[in-house]
Each structure stands twice: as C-alpha cells, then as structure tokens.
N, C-alpha and C positions, 0 to 999 in steps of 0.2 A: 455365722451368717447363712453357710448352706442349711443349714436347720431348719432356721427361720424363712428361708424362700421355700420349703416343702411344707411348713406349718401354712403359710400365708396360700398356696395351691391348695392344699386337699381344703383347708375354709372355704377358697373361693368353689372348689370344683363340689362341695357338699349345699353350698348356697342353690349353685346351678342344678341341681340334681333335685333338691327339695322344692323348688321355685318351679321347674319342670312339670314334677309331680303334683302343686297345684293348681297347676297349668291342665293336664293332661284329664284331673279331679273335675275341672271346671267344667270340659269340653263334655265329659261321660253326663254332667247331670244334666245335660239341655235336652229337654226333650225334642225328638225328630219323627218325623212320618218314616217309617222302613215301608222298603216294596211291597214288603208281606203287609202291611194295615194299606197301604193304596191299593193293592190289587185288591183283600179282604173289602173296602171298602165301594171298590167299584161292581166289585161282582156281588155285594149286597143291593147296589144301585137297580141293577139288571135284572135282578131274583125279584124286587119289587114291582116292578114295571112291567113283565112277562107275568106275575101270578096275578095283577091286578087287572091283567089284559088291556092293558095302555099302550099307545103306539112306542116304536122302538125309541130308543135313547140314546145318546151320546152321553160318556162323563168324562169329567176332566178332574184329575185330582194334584196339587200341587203341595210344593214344601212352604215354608213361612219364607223361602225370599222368592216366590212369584215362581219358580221352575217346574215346569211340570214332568211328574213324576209318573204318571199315568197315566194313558187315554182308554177307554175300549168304546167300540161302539158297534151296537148291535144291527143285525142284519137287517138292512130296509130303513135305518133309521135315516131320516132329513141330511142332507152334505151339508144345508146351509147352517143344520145346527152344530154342526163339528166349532164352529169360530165361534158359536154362542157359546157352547157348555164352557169352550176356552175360557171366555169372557166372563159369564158370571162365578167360576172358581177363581180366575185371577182377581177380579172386581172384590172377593169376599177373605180372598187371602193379602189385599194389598191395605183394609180395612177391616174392623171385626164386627163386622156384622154383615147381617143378609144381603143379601143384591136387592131384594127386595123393599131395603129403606131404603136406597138411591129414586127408585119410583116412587117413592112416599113423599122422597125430598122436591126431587121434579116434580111434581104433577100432583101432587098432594094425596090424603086422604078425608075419609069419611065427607066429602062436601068441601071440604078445608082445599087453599091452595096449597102447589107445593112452598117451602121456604125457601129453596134454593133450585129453583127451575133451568137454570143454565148444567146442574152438572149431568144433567144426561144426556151434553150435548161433547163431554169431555172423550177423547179419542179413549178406547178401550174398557169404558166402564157399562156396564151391563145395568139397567134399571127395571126389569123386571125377577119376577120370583125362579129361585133354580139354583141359587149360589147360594152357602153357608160357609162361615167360617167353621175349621175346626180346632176345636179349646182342647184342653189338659181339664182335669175334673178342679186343678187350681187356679183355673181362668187364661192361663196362660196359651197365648196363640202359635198353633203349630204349620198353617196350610190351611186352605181353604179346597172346596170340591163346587163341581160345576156342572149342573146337569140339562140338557135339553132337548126335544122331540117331542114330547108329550106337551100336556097343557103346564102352563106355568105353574100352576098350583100343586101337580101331579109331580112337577121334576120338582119342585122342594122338597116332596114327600118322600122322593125316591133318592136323594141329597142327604136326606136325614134318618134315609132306612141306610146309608151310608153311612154315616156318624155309629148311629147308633149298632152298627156292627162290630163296630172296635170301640165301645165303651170301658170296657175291661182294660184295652193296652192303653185309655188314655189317661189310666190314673196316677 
C-alpha cells in the first residue's frame, strides 16, 4: 500500500509539474509591449514631430488592458493635450482601430452622416485622429498609442512613425 501512495504522488506531482509548464508555455507566447518598444515607440513619436517641425507633442502608449506604460511629452507641448493623447491611445487600445473612426462614426464622412453620432458623447473616448491601435504582423492586438499637440492629422502620423518603429519586434 505504501508503494502505491508514492506511485499515486510522484503521477499526481508529474501531472502538476507538466500542466505548470503549459501553463508557464502559454503565458511566454502572448505577445506584450516591453518598455523597450513603448519608449522606442514614443521617442519615434518625438523624432517625427521635431524633424517635421510640428508643434510639440504629447504621447501616450499603453498595454492591451488599457494601462499605461509610457508617457513623454515634449517641451512646450499643449497640458491640455496630455488627457487627449491619454484618450485617443486608450480609445484605440480599448478597440482596434483608429480614434479616427469614432469621428467617422459620430459625425460621419465624405458628406455622409455619422452612423452612430451619440458615441463621441461616451466618457473617455477620443473621436478625432491621433490614436492607433497597435497589432502583431498576425493581427493580434497588443496596446494602443496616443498622440497630441500637433494637428490631428500630424499626430496620427507621428502615432504611426511610432508603430512603425518597432515593426521588426511586432512580428
């Protein structure tokens, strides 16, 4: 019988051990934003907006559950954009796509109204351009980034001279 209660342990303690370990497998393959791709990202932000001679910037870069991971914000740039650039990386990290179709949604395009004109009345969501999600090269969403100070059109550019800095770590 004592045999058999040392057989029936090292099963159980080899189950736990193996279950662990595709536990442990599971957690290594999600991908995540590290510091090193938010700061890379955001001091790509800055590198764009300084050589394009744009006014200064705010960005905001977060992980895929909405925390933000990075701020910098360049000297002179807007205070009041500090809660915006918040807003359109959270807005574009809480959905996958731009901030920019929430204004699409509200208030429509090309002539067209919006289709859903109440959501850019929803607490915290950002309805102009500046926010992008950021993807894995396999579509999968990692965090979103949030830029503002410049012109709206200017901070998506500088959002996605962000993206496109850590292209390589998003494969």
């Amino acid at each position: 019988m004592h045999t058999m209660s040392k057989l029936v342990a090292a099963a159980g303690a080899a189950v736990v051990v193996l279950g662990l370990g595709a536990g442990a497998q599971a957690l290594d393959q999600k991908p995540v934003i590290s510091l090193e791709m938010a700061n890379m990202m955001a001091d790509a932000c800055v590198a764009k907006a300084a050589a394009s001679g744009w006014r200064p910037i705010n960005v905001a870069v977060f992980d895929d559950g909405g925390n933000l991971k990075v701020f910098k914000r360049m000297e002179g740039a807007f205070l009041g954009s500090i809660q915006i650039a918040q807003m359109k990386g959270h807005s574009s990290t809480m959905f996958p796509f731009p901030s920019r179709v929430f204004g699409e949604l509200a208030f429509g395009k090309d002539g067209e109204p919006g289709r859903i004109p109440g959501i850019a009345n929803i607490p915290g969501i950002a309805s102009f351009p500046g926010g992008l999600p950021i993807m894995t090269a396999g579509g999968q969403q990692i965090g979103g980034i949030g830029v503002s100070g410049a012109s709206a059109d200017e901070d998506e550019m500088c959002a996605q001279a962000g993206i496109d800095a850590v292209t390589d770590m998003l494969k």
